[in-house]
Backbone as CSV, one residue per row, in Angstrom:
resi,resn,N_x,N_y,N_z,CA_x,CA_y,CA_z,C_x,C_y,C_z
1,UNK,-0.404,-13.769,-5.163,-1.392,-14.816,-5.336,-0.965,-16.087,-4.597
2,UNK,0.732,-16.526,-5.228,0.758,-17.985,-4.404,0.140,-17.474,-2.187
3,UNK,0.993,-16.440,-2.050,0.829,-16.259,-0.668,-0.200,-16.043,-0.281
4,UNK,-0.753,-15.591,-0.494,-2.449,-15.871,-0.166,-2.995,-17.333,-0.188
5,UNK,-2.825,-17.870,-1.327,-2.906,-19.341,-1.461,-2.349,-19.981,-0.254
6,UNK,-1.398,-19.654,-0.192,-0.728,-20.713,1.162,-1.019,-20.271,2.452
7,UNK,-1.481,-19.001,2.805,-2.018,-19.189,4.312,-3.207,-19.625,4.098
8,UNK,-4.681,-19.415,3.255,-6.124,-20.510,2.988,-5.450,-21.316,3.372
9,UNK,-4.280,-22.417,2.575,-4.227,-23.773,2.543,-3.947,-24.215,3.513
10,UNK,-2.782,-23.125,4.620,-2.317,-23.617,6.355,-3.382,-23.329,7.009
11,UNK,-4.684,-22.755,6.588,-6.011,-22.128,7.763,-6.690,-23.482,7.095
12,UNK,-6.648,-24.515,6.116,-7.780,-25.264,5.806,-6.874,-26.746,6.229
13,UNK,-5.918,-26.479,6.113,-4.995,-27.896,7.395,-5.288,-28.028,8.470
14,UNK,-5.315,-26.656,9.069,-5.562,-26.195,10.741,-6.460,-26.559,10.824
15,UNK,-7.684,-26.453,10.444,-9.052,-26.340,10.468,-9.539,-27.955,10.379
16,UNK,-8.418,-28.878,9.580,-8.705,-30.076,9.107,-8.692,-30.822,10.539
17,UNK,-7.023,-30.555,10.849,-6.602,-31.277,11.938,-7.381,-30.848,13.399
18,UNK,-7.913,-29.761,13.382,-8.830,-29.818,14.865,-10.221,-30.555,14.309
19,UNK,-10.835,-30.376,13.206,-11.813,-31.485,13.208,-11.822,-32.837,13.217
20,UNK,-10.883,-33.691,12.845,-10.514,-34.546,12.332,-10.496,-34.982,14.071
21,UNK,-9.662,-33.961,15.035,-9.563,-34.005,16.493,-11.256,-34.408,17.234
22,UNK,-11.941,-33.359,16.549,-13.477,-33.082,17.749,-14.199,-34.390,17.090
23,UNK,-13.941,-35.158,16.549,-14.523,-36.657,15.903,-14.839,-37.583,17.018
24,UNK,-15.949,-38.141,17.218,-15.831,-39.510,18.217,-15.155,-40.160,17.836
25,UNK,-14.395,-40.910,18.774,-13.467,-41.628,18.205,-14.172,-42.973,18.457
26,UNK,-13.584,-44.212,17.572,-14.425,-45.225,17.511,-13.688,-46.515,18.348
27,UNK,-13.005,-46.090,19.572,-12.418,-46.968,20.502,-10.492,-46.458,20.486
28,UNK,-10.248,-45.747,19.505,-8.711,-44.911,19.942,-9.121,-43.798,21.325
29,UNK,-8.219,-43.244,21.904,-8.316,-42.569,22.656,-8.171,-40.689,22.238
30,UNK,-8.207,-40.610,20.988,-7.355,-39.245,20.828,-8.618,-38.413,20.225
31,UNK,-9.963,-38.909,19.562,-10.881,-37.917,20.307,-11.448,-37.067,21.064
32,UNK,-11.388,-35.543,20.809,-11.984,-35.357,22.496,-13.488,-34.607,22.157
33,UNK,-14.270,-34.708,21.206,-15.621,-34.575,20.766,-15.950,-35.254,22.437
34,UNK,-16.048,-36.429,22.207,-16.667,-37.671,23.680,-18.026,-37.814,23.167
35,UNK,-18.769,-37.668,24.047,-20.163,-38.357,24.406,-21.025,-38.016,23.471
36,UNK,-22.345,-38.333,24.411,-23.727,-38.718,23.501,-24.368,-37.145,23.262
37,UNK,-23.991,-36.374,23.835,-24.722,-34.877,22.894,-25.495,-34.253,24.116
38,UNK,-25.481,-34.781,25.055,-26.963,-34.524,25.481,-28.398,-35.135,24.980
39,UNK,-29.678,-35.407,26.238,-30.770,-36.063,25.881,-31.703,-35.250,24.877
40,UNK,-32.766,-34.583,25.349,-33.597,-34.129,25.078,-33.332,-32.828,24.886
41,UNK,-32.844,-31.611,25.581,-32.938,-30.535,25.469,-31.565,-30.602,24.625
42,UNK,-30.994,-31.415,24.317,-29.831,-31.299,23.500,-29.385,-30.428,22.073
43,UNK,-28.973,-29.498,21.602,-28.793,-28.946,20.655,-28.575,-29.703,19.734
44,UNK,-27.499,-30.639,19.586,-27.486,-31.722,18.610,-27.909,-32.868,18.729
45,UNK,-28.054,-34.250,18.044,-27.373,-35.574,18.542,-26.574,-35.937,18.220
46,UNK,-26.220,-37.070,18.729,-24.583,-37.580,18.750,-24.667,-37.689,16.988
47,UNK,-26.186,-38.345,16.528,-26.135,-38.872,15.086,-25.646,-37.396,14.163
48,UNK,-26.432,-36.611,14.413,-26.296,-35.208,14.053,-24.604,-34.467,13.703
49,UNK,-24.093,-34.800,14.909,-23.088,-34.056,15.203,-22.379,-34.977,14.435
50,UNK,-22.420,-36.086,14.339,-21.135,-36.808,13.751,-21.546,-36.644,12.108
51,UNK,-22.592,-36.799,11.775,-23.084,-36.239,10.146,-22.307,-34.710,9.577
52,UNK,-22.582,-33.631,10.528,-22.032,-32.633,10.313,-20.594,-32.419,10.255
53,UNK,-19.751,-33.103,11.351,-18.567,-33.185,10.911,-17.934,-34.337,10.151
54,UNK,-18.812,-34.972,9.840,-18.273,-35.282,8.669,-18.225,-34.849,7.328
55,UNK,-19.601,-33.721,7.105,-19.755,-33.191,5.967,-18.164,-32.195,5.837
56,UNK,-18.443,-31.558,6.853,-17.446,-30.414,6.924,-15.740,-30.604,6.816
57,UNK,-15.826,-32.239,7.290,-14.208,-32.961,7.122,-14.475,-33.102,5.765
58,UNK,-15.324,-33.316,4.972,-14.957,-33.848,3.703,-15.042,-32.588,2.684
59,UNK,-15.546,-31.730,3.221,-15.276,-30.659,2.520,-13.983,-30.043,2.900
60,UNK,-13.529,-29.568,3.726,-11.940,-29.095,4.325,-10.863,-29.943,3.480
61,UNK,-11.326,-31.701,3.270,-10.209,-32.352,2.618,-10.341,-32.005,1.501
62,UNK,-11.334,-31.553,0.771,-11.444,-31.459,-0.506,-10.795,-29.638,-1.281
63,UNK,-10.822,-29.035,-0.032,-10.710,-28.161,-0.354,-8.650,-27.983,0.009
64,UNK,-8.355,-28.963,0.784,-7.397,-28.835,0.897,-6.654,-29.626,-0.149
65,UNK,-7.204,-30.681,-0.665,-6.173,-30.784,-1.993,-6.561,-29.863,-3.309
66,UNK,-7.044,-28.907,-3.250,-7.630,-28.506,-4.549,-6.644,-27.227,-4.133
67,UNK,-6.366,-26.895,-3.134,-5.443,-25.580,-2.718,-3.880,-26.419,-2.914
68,UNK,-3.544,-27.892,-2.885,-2.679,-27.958,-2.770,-2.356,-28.590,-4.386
69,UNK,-2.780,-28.850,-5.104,-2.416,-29.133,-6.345,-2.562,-27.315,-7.170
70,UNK,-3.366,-26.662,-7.066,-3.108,-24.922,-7.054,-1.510,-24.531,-6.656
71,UNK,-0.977,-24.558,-5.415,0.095,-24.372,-4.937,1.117,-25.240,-6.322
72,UNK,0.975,-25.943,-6.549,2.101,-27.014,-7.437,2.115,-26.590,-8.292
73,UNK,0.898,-26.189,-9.687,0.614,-25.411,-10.589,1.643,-24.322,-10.894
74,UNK,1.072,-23.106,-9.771,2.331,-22.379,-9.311,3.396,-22.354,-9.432
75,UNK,3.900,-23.123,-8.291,5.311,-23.390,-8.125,6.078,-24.038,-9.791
76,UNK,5.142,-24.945,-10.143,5.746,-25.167,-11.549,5.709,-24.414,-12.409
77,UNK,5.113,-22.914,-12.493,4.913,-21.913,-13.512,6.007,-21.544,-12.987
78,UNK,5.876,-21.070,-11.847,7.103,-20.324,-11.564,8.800,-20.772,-11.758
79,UNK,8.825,-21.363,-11.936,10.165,-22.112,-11.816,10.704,-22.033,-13.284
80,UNK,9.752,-21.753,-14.447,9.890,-22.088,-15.286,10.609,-23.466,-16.218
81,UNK,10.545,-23.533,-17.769,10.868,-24.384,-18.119,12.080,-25.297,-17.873
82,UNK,12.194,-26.756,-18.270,13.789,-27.195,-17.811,14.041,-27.568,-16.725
83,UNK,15.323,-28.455,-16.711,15.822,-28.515,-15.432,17.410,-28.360,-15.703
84,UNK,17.849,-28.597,-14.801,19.690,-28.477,-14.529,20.554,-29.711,-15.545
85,UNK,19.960,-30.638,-15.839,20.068,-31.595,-15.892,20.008,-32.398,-17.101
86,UNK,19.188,-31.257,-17.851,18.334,-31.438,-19.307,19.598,-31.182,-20.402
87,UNK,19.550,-32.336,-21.044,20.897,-32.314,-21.831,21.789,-33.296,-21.918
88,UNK,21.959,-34.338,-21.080,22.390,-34.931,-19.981,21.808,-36.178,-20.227
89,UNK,23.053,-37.522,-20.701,21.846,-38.376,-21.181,22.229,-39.499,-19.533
90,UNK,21.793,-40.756,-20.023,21.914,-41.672,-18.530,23.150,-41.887,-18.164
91,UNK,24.576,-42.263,-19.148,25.636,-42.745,-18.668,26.483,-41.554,-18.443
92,UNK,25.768,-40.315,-18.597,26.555,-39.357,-17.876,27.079,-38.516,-18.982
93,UNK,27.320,-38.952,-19.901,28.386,-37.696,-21.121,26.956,-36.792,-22.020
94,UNK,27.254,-35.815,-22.455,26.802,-34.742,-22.708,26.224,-34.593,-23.775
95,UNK,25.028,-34.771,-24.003,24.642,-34.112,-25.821,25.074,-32.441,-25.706
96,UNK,24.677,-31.968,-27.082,25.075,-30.957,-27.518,23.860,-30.226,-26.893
97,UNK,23.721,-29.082,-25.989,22.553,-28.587,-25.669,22.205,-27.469,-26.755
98,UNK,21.008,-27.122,-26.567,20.388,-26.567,-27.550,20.385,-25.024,-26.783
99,UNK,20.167,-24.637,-28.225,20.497,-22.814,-27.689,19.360,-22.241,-26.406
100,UNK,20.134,-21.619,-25.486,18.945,-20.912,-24.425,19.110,-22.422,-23.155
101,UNK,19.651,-23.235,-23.112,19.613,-24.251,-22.420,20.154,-23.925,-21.069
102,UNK,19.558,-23.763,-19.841,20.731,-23.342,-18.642,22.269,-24.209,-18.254
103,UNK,22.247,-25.082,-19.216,23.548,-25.714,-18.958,24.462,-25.716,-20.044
104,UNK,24.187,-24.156,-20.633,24.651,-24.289,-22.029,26.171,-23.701,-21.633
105,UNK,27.198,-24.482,-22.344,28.343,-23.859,-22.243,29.274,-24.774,-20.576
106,UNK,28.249,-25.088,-20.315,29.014,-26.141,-19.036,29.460,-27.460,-19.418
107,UNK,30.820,-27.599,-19.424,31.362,-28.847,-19.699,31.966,-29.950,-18.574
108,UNK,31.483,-31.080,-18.873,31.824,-32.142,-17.686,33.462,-32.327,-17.498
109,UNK,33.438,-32.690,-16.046,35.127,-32.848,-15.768,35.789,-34.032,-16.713
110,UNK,37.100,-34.232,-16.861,37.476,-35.734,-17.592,37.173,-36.533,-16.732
111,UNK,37.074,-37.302,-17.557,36.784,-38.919,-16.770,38.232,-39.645,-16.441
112,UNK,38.514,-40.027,-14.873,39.770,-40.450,-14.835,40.200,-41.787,-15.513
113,UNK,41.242,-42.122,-15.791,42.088,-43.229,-16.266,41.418,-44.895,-15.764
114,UNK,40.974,-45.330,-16.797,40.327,-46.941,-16.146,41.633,-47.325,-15.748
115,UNK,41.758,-48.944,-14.778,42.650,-49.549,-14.403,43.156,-49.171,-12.767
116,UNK,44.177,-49.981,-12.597,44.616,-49.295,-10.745,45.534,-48.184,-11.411
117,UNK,45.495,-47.081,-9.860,46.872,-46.305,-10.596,47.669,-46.558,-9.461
118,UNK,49.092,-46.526,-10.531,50.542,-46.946,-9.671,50.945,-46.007,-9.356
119,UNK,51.592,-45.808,-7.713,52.041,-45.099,-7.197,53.164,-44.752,-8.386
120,UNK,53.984,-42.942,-8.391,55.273,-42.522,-9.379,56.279,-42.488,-8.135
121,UNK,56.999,-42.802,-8.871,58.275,-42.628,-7.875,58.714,-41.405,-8.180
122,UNK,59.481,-40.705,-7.274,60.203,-39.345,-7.675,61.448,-38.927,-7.669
Protein backbone atom coordinates (compact mmCIF):
# COMPACT_ATOMS: atom_id res chain seq x y z
CA UNK A 1 0.00 0.00 0.00
CA UNK A 2 2.61 2.67 1.27
CA UNK A 3 4.48 1.85 -2.31
CA UNK A 4 1.95 2.40 -4.41
CA UNK A 5 1.20 5.50 -2.47
CA UNK A 6 4.56 6.84 -3.14
CA UNK A 7 4.99 6.41 -6.82
CA UNK A 8 0.96 8.37 -7.29
CA UNK A 9 2.63 10.89 -4.98
CA UNK A 10 6.24 11.12 -7.24
CA UNK A 11 3.73 10.93 -10.63
CA UNK A 12 1.50 13.89 -8.89
CA UNK A 13 4.94 16.04 -8.03
CA UNK A 14 6.07 15.31 -11.57
CA UNK A 15 3.00 16.24 -12.98
CA UNK A 16 2.93 19.39 -10.52
CA UNK A 17 6.31 20.63 -11.45
CA UNK A 18 5.84 20.44 -15.37
CA UNK A 19 2.61 22.38 -14.92
CA UNK A 20 3.53 24.76 -12.61
CA UNK A 21 6.49 24.94 -15.74
CA UNK A 22 3.76 25.30 -18.93
CA UNK A 23 2.24 28.52 -16.79
CA UNK A 24 2.64 32.05 -18.41
CA UNK A 25 4.82 33.47 -16.60
CA UNK A 26 3.99 36.94 -15.36
CA UNK A 27 7.43 38.76 -16.30
CA UNK A 28 10.06 35.78 -14.71
CA UNK A 29 11.61 34.08 -17.48
CA UNK A 30 11.14 30.30 -16.58
CA UNK A 31 7.77 29.79 -18.26
CA UNK A 32 7.75 28.13 -21.39
CA UNK A 33 3.70 27.90 -21.96
CA UNK A 34 4.65 31.72 -23.87
CA UNK A 35 2.15 33.39 -25.92
CA UNK A 36 -1.30 34.40 -26.77
CA UNK A 37 -2.82 30.88 -27.96
CA UNK A 38 -3.38 31.67 -31.27
CA UNK A 39 -6.23 34.14 -32.93
CA UNK A 40 -9.22 32.83 -34.24
CA UNK A 41 -8.80 29.36 -35.38
CA UNK A 42 -7.15 28.89 -32.04
CA UNK A 43 -8.00 25.79 -29.95
CA UNK A 44 -7.72 27.64 -26.77
CA UNK A 45 -7.30 31.23 -25.45
CA UNK A 46 -4.64 32.49 -23.65
CA UNK A 47 -7.77 33.28 -20.98
CA UNK A 48 -8.80 29.63 -21.37
CA UNK A 49 -5.59 28.01 -21.14
CA UNK A 50 -4.46 29.81 -18.15
CA UNK A 51 -8.06 28.95 -16.31
CA UNK A 52 -7.43 25.33 -17.08
CA UNK A 53 -4.14 25.13 -15.73
CA UNK A 54 -4.88 26.55 -13.09
CA UNK A 55 -7.76 24.34 -12.25
CA UNK A 56 -5.57 21.36 -12.81
CA UNK A 57 -2.49 23.02 -10.61
CA UNK A 58 -4.85 23.28 -7.89
CA UNK A 59 -6.04 20.09 -8.08
CA UNK A 60 -2.42 18.20 -8.46
CA UNK A 61 -1.56 20.47 -5.20
CA UNK A 62 -4.34 19.24 -3.52
CA UNK A 63 -3.95 15.98 -4.33
CA UNK A 64 -0.43 16.08 -3.56
CA UNK A 65 -0.75 16.98 0.01
CA UNK A 66 -3.54 14.63 0.69
CA UNK A 67 -1.01 11.73 -0.69
CA UNK A 68 1.52 13.29 1.43
CA UNK A 69 -0.04 13.54 4.86
CA UNK A 70 -1.40 9.58 3.78
CA UNK A 71 2.37 8.75 3.40
CA UNK A 72 2.99 10.20 7.24
CA UNK A 73 -0.08 8.35 8.61
CA UNK A 74 1.75 5.35 7.43
CA UNK A 75 4.99 5.84 8.20
CA UNK A 76 3.71 6.65 11.78
CA UNK A 77 1.66 3.35 11.96
CA UNK A 78 4.39 1.75 10.91
CA UNK A 79 7.01 2.63 13.14
CA UNK A 80 4.93 1.91 15.85
CA UNK A 81 4.48 3.21 19.36
CA UNK A 82 7.37 5.22 21.40
CA UNK A 83 10.47 6.49 20.84
CA UNK A 84 14.20 5.71 21.94
CA UNK A 85 14.10 8.26 24.22
CA UNK A 86 10.81 7.78 26.14
CA UNK A 87 11.72 7.42 29.71
CA UNK A 88 14.21 9.93 29.73
CA UNK A 89 13.44 13.05 31.54
CA UNK A 90 15.21 16.74 30.45
CA UNK A 91 18.38 16.81 32.68
CA UNK A 92 19.25 13.56 31.40
CA UNK A 93 18.92 10.83 34.41
CA UNK A 94 16.47 8.07 34.02
CA UNK A 95 12.94 7.32 35.34
CA UNK A 96 12.10 3.86 35.94
CA UNK A 97 10.73 2.65 32.47
CA UNK A 98 7.72 0.86 32.34
CA UNK A 99 7.38 -2.74 31.32
CA UNK A 100 7.62 -3.44 27.30
CA UNK A 101 9.56 -0.01 27.03
CA UNK A 102 12.42 -0.30 24.18
CA UNK A 103 14.85 1.17 26.54
CA UNK A 104 14.02 -1.12 29.13
CA UNK A 105 16.98 -2.48 30.94
CA UNK A 106 19.46 0.22 29.36
CA UNK A 107 21.34 2.06 31.88
CA UNK A 108 23.11 5.50 31.49
CA UNK A 109 26.98 5.78 31.72
CA UNK A 110 28.27 7.53 35.25
CA UNK A 111 28.42 10.88 35.25
CA UNK A 112 32.11 12.03 35.58
CA UNK A 113 33.57 13.77 38.74
CA UNK A 114 32.50 17.73 38.97
CA UNK A 115 35.63 20.01 39.48
CA UNK A 116 39.20 20.09 37.34
CA UNK A 117 40.89 16.75 37.36
CA UNK A 118 44.54 16.66 38.56
CA UNK A 119 46.94 15.10 36.67
CA UNK A 120 48.26 11.39 39.19
CA UNK A 121 51.60 11.09 39.43
CA UNK A 122 53.02 7.56 39.15
Amino acid sequence: MATVLLVIHLMVAAALVGLVLLQRSEGGALGIGGGGGGGVGGFMTGRGTANLLTRVTAVLAAAFFCTSILLTLIAKQASGPGTRLEGFTIDGTQETPQSGSPIEGFQLPPKPPSGPQVPQSQ
